[in-house]
N, C-alpha and C positions, 0 to 999 in steps of 0.2 A: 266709299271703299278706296280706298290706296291700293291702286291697280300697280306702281308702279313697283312698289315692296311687294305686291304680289307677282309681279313678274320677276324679278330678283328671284325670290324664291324658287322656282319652277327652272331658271332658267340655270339657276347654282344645280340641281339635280339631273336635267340635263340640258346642257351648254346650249346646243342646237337648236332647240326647239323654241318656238316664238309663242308665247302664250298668247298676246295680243292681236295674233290674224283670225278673224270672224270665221265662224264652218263653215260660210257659203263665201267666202274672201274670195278675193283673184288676186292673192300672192302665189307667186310659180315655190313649186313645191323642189324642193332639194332632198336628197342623200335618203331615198323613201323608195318602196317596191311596190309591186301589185302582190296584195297575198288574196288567198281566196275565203271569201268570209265565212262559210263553213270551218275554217280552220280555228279559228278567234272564237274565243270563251271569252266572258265578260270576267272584269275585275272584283277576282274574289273581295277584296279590301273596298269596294265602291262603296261608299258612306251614305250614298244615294237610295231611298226607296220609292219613292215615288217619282215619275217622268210626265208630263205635261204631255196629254194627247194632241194638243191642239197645235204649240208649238213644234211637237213632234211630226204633227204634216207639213208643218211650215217647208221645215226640215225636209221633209219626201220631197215635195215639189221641189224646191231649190235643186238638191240632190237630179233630180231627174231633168230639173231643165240647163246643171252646170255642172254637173259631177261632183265628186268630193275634192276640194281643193284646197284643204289642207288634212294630210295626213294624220290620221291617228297612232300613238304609241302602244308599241305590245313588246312583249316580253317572251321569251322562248319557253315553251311549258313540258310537260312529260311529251304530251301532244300534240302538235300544233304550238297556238300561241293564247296569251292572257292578254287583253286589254290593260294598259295603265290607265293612257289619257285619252279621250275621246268616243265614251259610249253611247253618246248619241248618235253621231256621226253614224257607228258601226250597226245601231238597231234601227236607224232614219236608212240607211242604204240597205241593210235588209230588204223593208218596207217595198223601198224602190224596186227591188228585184235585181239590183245590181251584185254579181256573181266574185267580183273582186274589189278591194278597197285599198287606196294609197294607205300604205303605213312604215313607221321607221321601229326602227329594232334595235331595244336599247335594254343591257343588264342592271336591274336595279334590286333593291331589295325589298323584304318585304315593308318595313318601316314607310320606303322612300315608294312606293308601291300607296301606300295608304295617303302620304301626307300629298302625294300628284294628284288623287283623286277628291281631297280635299281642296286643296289650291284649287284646280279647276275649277269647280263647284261652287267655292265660294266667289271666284275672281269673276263667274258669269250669273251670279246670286240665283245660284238653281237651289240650294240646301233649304229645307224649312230648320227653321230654329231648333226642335228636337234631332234632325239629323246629324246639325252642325255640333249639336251635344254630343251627341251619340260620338260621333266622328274623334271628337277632342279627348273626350274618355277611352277609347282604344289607345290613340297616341300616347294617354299616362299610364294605361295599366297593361297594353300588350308591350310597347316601346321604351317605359320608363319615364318618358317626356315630361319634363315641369310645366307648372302654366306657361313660364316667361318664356321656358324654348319653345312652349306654341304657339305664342303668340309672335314671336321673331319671325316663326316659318309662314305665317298665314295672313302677317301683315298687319295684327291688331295690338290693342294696350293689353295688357295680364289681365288687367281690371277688366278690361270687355270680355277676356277668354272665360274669366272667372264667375263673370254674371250667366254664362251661356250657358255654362256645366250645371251651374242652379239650379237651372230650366227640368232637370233630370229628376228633381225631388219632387214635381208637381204629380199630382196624383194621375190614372191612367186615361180621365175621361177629361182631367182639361188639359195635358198635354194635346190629347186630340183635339178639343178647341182651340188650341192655339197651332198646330196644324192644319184645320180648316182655313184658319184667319177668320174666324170666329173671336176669338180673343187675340189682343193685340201684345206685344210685345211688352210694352207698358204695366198695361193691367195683370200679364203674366208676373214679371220681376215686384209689382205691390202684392201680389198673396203670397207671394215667398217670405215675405215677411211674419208670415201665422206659423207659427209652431204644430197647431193644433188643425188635423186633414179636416175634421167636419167642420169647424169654422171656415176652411179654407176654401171646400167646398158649397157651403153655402152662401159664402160672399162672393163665390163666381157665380151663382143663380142668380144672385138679387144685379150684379153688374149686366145681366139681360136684360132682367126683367124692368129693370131704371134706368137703363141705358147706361150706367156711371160713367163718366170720366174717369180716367188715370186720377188727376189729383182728388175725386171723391173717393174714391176705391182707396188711396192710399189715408185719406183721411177713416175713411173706416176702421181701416188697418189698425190706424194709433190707435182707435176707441176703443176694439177688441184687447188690444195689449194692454190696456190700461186695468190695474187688478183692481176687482169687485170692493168697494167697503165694506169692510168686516166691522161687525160689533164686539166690542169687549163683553168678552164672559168668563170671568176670571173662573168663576166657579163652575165653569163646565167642564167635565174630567176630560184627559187629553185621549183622544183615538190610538188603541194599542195598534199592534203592527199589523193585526190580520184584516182589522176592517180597512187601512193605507191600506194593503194590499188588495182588498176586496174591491175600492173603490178603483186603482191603476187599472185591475185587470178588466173594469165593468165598460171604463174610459179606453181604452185598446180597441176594445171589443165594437164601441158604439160611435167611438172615432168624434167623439164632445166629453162634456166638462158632468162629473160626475160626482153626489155629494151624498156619504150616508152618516146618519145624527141618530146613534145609537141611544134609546133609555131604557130604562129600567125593567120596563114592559111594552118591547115594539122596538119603535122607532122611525125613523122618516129618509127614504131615497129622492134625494131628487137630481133629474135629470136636464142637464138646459138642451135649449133647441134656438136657432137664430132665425127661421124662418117658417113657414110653415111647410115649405119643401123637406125643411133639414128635418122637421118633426116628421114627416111621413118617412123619409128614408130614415130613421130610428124608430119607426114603429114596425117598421117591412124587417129591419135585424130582430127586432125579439122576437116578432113571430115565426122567425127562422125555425126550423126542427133540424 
């Protein structure tokens, strides 16, 4: 991580503030008040959903055997005050039972409100990879923000900004495994490569169940890409528009590769399956009501 462009960052938003002093540091604290932490709301814009309990005691004890010595940044609100930087700090001295917390008071916007909370976050690698998505996607579509200005502000390549935001097209239950760290980052960015979810999802099953490597996983990848041989049948009449369409909406629906071979009397569906997981979760859809 380029801590140094991440402090650049933080520090062009606000001058003062040192992003590089630890929570629990002994740098003396400057140009900072006691406000009472009942007052302080957390950071509507915090990118953040999950907080580490464990670290987060760390944080208590520290707190309670050295105080908070480096102040957290908040914002003036309708009432009280909002959090920009530093919410742990402010939920670890909760914890403690401490009544008041050092903080500096700074007007920002809402933009510069969002990308604090991100620099933060990232420059102490609290963010799980879907957060950090989440996070960059606000920045484009609440802010306007291109990849490359996001990537200037938080200190990476476009190209890294741009693999992160990927991470968003993964379907809802391996996002989750790549949030546990169940799935690794790796193996995430090779099934980004399937076009097709129950492929997608299937080759995250068999990467447990086989343990795969990233490079087998991506090897896989190419072999699903690779299109089926076909036989020449010239004299096979071509499929009119309703059974394409019969067959997209049956593939939508069942989330695989879907193939119907209309004759004269009948005809033949068939349905692929990649594992024998994938076949039960396509047996559990049709018997859906």
């Amino acid at each position: 991580m380029n801590r140094k462009a991440l402090g650049k960052g933080i520090n062009a938003l606000i001058p003062d503030f040192e992003m590089g002093v630890p929570e629990s540091g002994e740098k003396e604290m400057t140009q900072s008040r006691e406000l009472l932490i009942d007052e302080i709301s957390p950071n509507r814009f915090q990118p953040r959903k999950y907080f580490d309990d464990d670290k987060l005691e760390e944080l208590v004890t520290s707190i309670r055997e050295n105080g908070v010595l480096q102040p957290v940044v908040v914002q003036k609100a309708e009432t009280g005050y909002e959090l920009v930087v530093g919410e742990r700090r402010w939920r670890a001295s909760k914890k403690a039972g401490l009544k008041k917390i050092p903080a500096m008071i700074r007007e920002v916007s809402d933009a510069q409100a969002l990308e604090l909370a991100i620099i933060e976050n990232i420059h102490r690698q609290d963010l799980n990879p879907i957060e950090e998505a989440e996070a960059y996607a606000r920045l484009a579509d609440e802010f306007a923000l291109t990849q490359e200005m996001i990537a200037k502000k938080v200190g990476k390549s476009r190209a890294t900004v741009a693999n992160i935001l990927r991470l968003l097209k993964l379907s809802r239950s391996i996002k989750a495994d790549l949030i546990s760290g169940k799935l690794s980052m790796g193996h995430a960015r090779a099934l980004l490569g399937l076009d097709n979810p129950g492929q997608m999802q299937a080759l995250c099953r068999e990467i447990f169940k086989q343990d795969l490597t990233v490079r087998q996983t991506e090897n896989q990848v190419n072999r699903l890409k690779q299109p089926a041989p076909t036989k020449l049948t010239p004299s096979a009449p071509k499929k009119d528009i309703f059974i394409r369409d019969m067959e997209k909406e049956l593939e939508r629906k069942l989330g695989t590769k879907v193939e119907i071979s209309p004759k004269k009397t009948g005809g033949k569906l068939v349905v692929t399956y990649y594992s024998d997981d994938d076949l039960e979760r396509i047996q559990n859809l049709i018997g859906q009501r």
